[in-house]
Each structure stands twice: as C-alpha cells, then as structure tokens.
N, CA, C and O atoms as a GROMACS GRO file, in nm:
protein
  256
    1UNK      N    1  -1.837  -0.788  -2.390
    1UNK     CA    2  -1.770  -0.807  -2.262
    1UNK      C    3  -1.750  -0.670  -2.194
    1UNK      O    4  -1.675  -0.587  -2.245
    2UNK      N    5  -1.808  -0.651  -2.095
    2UNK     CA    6  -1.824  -0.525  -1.977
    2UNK      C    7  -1.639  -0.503  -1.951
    2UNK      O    8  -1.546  -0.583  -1.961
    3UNK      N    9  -1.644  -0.352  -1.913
    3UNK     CA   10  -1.493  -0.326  -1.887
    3UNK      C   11  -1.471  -0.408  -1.742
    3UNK      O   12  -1.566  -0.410  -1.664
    4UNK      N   13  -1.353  -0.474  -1.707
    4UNK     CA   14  -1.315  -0.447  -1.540
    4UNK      C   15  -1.337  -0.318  -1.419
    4UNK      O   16  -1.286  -0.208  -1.438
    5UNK      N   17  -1.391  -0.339  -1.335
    5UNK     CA   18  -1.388  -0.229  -1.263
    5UNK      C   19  -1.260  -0.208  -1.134
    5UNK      O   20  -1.220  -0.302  -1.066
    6UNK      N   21  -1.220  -0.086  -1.124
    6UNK     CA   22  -1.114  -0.064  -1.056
    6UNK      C   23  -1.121  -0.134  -0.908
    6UNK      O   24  -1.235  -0.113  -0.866
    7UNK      N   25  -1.059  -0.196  -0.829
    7UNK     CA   26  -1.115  -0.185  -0.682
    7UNK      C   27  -1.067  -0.089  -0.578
    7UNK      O   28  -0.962  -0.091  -0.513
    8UNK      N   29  -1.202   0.024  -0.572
    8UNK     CA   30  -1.166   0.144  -0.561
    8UNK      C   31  -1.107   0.137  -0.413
    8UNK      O   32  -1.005   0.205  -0.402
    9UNK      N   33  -1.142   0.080  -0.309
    9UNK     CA   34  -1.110   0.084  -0.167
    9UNK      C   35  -0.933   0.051  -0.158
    9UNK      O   36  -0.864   0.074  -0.058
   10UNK      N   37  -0.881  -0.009  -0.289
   10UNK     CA   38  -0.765  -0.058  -0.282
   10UNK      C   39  -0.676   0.098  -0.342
   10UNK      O   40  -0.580   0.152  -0.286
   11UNK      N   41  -0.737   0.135  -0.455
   11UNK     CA   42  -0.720   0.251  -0.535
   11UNK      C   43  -0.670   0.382  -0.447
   11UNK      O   44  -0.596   0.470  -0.492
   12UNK      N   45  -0.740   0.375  -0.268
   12UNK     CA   46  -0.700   0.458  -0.254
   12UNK      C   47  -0.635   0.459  -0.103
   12UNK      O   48  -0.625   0.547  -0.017
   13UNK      N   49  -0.593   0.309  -0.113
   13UNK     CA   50  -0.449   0.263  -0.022
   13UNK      C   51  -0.331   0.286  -0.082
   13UNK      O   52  -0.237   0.342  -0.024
   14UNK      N   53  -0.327   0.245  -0.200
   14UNK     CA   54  -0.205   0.244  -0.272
   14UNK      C   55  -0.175   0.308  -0.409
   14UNK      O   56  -0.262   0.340  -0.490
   15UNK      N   57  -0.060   0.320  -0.423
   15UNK     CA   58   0.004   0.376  -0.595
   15UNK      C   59   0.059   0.297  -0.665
   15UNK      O   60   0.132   0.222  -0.600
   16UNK      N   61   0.057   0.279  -0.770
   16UNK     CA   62   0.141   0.197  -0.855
   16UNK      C   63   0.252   0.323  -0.940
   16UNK      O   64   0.232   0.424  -1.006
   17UNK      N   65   0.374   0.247  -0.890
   17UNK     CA   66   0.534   0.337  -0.968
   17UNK      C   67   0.496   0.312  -1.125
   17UNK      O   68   0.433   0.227  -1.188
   18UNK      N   69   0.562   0.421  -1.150
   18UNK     CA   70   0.645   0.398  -1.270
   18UNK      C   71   0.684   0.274  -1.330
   18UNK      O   72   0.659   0.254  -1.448
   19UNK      N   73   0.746   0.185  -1.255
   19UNK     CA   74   0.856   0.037  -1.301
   19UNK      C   75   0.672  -0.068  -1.224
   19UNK      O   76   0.677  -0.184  -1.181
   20UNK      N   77   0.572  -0.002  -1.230
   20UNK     CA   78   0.477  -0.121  -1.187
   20UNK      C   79   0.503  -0.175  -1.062
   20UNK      O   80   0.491  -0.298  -1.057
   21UNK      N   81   0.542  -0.104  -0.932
   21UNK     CA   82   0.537  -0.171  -0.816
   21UNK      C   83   0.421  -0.101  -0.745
   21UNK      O   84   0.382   0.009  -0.784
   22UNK      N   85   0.346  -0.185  -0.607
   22UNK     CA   86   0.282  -0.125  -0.559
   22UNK      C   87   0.326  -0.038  -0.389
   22UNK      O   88   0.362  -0.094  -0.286
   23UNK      N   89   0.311   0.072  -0.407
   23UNK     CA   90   0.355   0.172  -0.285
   23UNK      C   91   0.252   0.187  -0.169
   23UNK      O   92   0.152   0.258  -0.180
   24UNK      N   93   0.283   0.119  -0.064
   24UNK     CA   94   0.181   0.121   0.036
   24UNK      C   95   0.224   0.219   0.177
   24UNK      O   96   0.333   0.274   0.168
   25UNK      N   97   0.167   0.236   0.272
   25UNK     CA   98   0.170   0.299   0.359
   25UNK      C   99   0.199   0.176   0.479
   25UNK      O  100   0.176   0.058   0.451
   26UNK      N  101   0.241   0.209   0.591
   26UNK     CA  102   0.268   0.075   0.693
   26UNK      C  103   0.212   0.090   0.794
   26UNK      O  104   0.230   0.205   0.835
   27UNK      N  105   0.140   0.021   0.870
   27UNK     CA  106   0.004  -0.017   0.955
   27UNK      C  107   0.072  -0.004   1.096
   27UNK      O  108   0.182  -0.056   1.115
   28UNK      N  109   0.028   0.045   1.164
   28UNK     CA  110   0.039   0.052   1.321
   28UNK      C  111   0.063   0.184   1.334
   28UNK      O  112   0.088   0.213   1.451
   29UNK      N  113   0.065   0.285   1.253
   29UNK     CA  114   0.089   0.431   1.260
   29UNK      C  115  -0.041   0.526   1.337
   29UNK      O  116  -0.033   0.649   1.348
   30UNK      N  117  -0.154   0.450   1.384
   30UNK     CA  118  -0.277   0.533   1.399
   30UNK      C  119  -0.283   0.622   1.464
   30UNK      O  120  -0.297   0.744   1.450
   31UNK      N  121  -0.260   0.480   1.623
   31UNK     CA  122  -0.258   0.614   1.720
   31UNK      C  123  -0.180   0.456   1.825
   31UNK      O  124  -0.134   0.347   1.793
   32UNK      N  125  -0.202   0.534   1.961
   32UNK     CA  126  -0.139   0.503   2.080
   32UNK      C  127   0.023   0.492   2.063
   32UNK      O  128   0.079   0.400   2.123
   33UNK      N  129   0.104   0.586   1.980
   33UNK     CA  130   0.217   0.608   1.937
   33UNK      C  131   0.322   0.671   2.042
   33UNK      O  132   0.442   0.674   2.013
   34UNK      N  133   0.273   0.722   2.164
   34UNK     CA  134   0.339   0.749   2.322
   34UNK      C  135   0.441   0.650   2.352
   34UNK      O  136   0.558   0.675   2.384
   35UNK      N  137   0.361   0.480   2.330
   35UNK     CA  138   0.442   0.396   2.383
   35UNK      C  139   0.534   0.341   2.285
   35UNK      O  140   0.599   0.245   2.327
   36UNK      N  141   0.555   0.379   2.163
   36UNK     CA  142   0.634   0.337   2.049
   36UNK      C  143   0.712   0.392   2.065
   36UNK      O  144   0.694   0.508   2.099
   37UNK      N  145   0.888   0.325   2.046
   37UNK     CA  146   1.013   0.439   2.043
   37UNK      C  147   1.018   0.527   1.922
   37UNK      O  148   0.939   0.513   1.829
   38UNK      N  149   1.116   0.621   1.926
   38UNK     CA  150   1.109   0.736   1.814
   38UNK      C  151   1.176   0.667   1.704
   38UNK      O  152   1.160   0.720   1.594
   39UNK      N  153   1.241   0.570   1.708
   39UNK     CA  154   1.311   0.462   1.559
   39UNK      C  155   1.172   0.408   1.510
   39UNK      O  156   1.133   0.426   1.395
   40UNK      N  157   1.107   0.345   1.600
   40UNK     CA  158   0.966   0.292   1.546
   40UNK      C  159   0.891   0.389   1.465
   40UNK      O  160   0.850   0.358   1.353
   41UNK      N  161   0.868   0.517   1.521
   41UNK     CA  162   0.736   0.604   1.506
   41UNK      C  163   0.842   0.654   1.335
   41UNK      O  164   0.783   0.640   1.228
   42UNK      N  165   0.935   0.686   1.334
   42UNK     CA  166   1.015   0.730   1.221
   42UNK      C  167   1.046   0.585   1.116
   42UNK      O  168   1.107   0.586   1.008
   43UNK      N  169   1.010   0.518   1.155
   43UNK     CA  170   1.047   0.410   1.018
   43UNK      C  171   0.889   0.371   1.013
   43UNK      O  172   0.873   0.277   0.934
   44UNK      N  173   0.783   0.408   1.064
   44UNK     CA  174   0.641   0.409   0.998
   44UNK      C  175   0.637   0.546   0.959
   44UNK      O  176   0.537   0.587   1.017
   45UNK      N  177   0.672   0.614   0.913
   45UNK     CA  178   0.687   0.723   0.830
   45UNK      C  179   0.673   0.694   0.701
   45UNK      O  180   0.574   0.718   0.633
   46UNK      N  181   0.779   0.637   0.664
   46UNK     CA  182   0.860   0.540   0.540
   46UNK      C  183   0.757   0.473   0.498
   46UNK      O  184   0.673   0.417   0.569
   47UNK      N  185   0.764   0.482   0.292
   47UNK     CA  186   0.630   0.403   0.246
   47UNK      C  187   0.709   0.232   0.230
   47UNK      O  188   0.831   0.214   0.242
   48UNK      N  189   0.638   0.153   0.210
   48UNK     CA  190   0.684   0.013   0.158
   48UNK      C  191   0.627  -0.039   0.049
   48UNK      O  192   0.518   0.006   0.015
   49UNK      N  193   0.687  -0.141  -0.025
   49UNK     CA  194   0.637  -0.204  -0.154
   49UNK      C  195   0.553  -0.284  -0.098
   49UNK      O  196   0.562  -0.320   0.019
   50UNK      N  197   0.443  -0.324  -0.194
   50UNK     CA  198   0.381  -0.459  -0.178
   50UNK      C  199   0.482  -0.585  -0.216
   50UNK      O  200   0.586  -0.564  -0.279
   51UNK      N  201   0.444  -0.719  -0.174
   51UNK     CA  202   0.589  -0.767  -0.229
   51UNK      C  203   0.481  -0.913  -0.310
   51UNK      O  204   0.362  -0.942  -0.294
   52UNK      N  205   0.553  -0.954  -0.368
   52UNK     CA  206   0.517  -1.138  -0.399
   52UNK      C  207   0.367  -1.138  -0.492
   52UNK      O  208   0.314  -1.041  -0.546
   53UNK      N  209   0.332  -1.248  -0.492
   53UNK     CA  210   0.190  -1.263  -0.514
   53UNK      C  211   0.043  -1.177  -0.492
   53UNK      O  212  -0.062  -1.175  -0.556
   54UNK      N  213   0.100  -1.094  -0.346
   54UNK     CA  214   0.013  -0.976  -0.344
   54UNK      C  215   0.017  -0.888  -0.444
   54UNK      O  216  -0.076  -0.867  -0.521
   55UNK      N  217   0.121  -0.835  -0.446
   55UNK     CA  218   0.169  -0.729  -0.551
   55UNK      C  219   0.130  -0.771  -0.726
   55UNK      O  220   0.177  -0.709  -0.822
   56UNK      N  221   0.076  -0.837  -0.733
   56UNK     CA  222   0.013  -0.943  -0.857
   56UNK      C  223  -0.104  -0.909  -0.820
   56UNK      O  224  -0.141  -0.797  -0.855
   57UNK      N  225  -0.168  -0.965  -0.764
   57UNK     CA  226  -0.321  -0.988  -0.715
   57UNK      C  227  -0.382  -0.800  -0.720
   57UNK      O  228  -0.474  -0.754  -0.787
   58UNK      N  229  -0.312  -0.744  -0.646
   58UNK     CA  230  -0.333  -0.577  -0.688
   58UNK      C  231  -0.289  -0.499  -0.766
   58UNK      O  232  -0.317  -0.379  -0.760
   59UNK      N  233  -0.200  -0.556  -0.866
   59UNK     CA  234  -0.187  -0.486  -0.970
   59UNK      C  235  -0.343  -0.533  -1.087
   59UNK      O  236  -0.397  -0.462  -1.172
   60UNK      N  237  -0.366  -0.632  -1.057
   60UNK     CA  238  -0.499  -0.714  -1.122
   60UNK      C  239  -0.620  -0.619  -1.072
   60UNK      O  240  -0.673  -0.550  -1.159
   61UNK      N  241  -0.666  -0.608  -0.943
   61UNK     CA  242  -0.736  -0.541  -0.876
   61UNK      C  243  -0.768  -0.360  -0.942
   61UNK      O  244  -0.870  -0.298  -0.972
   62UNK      N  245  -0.612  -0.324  -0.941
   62UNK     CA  246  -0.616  -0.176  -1.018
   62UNK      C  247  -0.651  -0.161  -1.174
   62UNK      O  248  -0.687  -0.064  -1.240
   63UNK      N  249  -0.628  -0.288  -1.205
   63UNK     CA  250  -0.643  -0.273  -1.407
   63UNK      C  251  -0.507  -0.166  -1.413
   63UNK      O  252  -0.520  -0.063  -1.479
   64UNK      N  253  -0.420  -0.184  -1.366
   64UNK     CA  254  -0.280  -0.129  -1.375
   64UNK      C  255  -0.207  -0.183  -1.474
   64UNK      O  256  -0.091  -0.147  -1.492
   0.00000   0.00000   0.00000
C-alpha cells in the first residue's frame, strides 16, 4: 500500500497548531481595500480557524 500524498496546494494555505487545529488566512484581503473601512482592513489581518467538518476533511488532506 503506497504512502498518502500531502495536498500540497492546501499545505500551503494553511498550518496545523499544536492542539491539531487548522490556521487559515481570511479572504477578501487582496486588493480594492480603499473602499473597506479601517475595522474591516484590520480584522482581515487576524488569522482564523478552520471550523467543523472542514477542519476534518483537511486535517485528512495534510496526513496531519
């Protein structure tokens, strides 16, 4: 039986903690950020967990 392979495109969205959670980055940060208020542009700063069933499905994905 062949090893699992990592899924690398995921590998290098996210981290897995210490306690096994997954640490993601939060989406709408790219660009056109002029028209976003400064509470917005500063709380996409901030990383977030994966949560639920996802957070399963990519811990599977990483061989984590």
């Amino acid at each position: 039986m062949p090893k699992e392979k990592t899924h690398k495109g995921l590998a290098k969205r996210v981290k897995v903690t210490a306690n096994r959670k997954v640490k993601r980055h939060k989406a709408g940060a790219g660009h056109l950020m002029s028209s976003k208020t400064a509470k917005r542009k500063r709380n996409l700063r901030k990383s977030a967990l994966v949560k639920g069933p996802f957070a399963a499905k990519a811990l599977r994905e990483l061989n984590a």
